[in-house]
N, C-alpha and C positions, 0 to 999 in steps of 0.2 A: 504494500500500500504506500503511496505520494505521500508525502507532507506539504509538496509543493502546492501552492491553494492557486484553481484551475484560475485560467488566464480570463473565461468567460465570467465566474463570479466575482473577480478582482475590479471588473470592469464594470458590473454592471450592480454590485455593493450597495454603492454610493447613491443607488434609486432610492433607497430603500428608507420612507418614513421613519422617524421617532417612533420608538416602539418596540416589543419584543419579535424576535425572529423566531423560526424553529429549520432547524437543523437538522433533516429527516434524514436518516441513515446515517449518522455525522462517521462514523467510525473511527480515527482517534482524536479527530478534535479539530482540522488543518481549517476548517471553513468558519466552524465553531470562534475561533480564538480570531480571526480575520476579524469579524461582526462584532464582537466582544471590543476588536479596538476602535470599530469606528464608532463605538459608544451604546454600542442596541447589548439588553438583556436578549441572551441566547439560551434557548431550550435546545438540548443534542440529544437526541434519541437515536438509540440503535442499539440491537439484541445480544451485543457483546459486551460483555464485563469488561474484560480486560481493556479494550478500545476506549472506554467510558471512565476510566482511570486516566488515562493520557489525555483524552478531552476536559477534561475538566479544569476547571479554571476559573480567577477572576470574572466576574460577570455570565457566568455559563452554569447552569442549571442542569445534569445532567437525569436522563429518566432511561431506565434499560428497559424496552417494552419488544417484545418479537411481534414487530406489524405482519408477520405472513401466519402466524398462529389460526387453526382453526376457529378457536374461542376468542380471537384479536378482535377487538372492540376499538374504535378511534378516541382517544384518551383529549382532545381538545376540544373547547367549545366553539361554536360559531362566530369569524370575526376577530378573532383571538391575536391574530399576527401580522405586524406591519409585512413583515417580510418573511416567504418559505423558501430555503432551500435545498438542493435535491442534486447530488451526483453520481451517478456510476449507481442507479439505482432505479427498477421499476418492479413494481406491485399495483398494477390496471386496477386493482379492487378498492386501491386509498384514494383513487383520483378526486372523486365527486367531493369526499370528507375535507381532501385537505383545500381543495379550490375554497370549499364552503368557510372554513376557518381564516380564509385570508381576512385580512380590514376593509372595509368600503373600500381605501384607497391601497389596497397593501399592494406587493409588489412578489411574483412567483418568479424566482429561478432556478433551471432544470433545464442540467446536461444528464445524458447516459448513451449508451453505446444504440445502435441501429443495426437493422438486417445487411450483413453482410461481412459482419466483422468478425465472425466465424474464418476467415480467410489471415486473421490479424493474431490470434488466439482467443482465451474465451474474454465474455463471456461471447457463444457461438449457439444457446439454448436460443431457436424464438421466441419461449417465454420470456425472456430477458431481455428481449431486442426491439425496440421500437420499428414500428411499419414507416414507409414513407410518407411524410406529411401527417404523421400520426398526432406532435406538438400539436402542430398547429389546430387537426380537428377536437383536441380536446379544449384551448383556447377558445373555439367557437362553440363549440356544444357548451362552455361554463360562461361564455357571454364575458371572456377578458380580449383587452384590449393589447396587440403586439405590437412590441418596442421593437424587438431582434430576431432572428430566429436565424440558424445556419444547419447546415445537412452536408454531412462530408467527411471527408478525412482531416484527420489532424496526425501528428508527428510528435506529440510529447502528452501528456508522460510516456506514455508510449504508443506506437502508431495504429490507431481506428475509425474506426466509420461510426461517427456520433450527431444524435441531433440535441440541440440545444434550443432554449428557449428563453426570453422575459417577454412577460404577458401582466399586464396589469387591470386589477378591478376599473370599474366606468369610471367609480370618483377618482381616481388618479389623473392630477391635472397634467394634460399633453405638454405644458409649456414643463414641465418636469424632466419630462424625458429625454428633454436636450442634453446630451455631454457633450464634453468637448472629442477630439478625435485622439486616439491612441497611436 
């Protein structure tokens, strides 16, 4: 596992309202402790103990919950989080729950790997692999609005075929979404 905190959430951080974040899947902490410094109380969930030790930290709240659990129940209320994010990670069944817990204006970002990356190592399961265009029709099926989206290959951490996304709730004002360029 990276510590290196991915290029797409470094960049796209900085959207992200006053407010607590959640950290879904954090695994040892590398996104977690990023959010922590730009001043947002971070929730880091994921089913590993040990991981959850090294996430931990200043400003980070850590909760070990295995979201793929049969009996897995979504542990957040409605609205709950300026900011969710998501790496190297899909479970199609948390969709609807975590869109629903964003804030009016929060702010969803989610990378993970896509069909084809089987040719790259794993994950190579299609349950683990996003369809094409698949970000995007969940943005539209939960009625957010998209800043970025990319579908493709990348070269670090190591080399795959992933789609990414930031998609924000309707109250998220447009004139927000300006950054500058990188």
């Amino acid at each position: 596992m990276s510590d290196v905190i991915s290029p797409w959430v470094q960049r796209f951080a900085p959207l992200i309202p006053s407010g607590d974040v959640l950290d879904l899947a954090c695994g040892t902490g590398r996104h977690a402790r990023h959010l922590a410094a730009l001043g947002h109380a971070v929730v880091a969930v994921d089913q590993n103990a040990d991981a959850l030790v090294e996430a931990a930290g200043p400003g980070i709240v850590t909760s070990q919950i295995d979201l793929e659990a049969d009996d897995a129940v979504w542990a957040f209320g409605p609205e709950r989080f300026a900011g969710i994010v998501v790496t190297n990670y899909l479970h199609r069944p948390l969709i609807a729950d975590m869109v629903g817990s964003l804030a009016p204006n929060g702010v969803l970002i989610y990378e993970t790997f896509s069909e084809g990356n089987g040719q790259f190592g794993k994950p190579s399961n299609p349950a683990y692999l996003l369809a094409p265009g698949e970000l995007l029709a969940w943005a539209a099926q939960h009625g957010l609005r998209v800043i970025a989206f990319e579908d493709g290959l990348v070269e670090t951490p190591k080399r795959a075929l992933v789609q990414r996304i930031v998609a924000v709730k309707p109250e998220f004002p447009r004139v927000a979404a300006l950054l500058p360029a990188f």
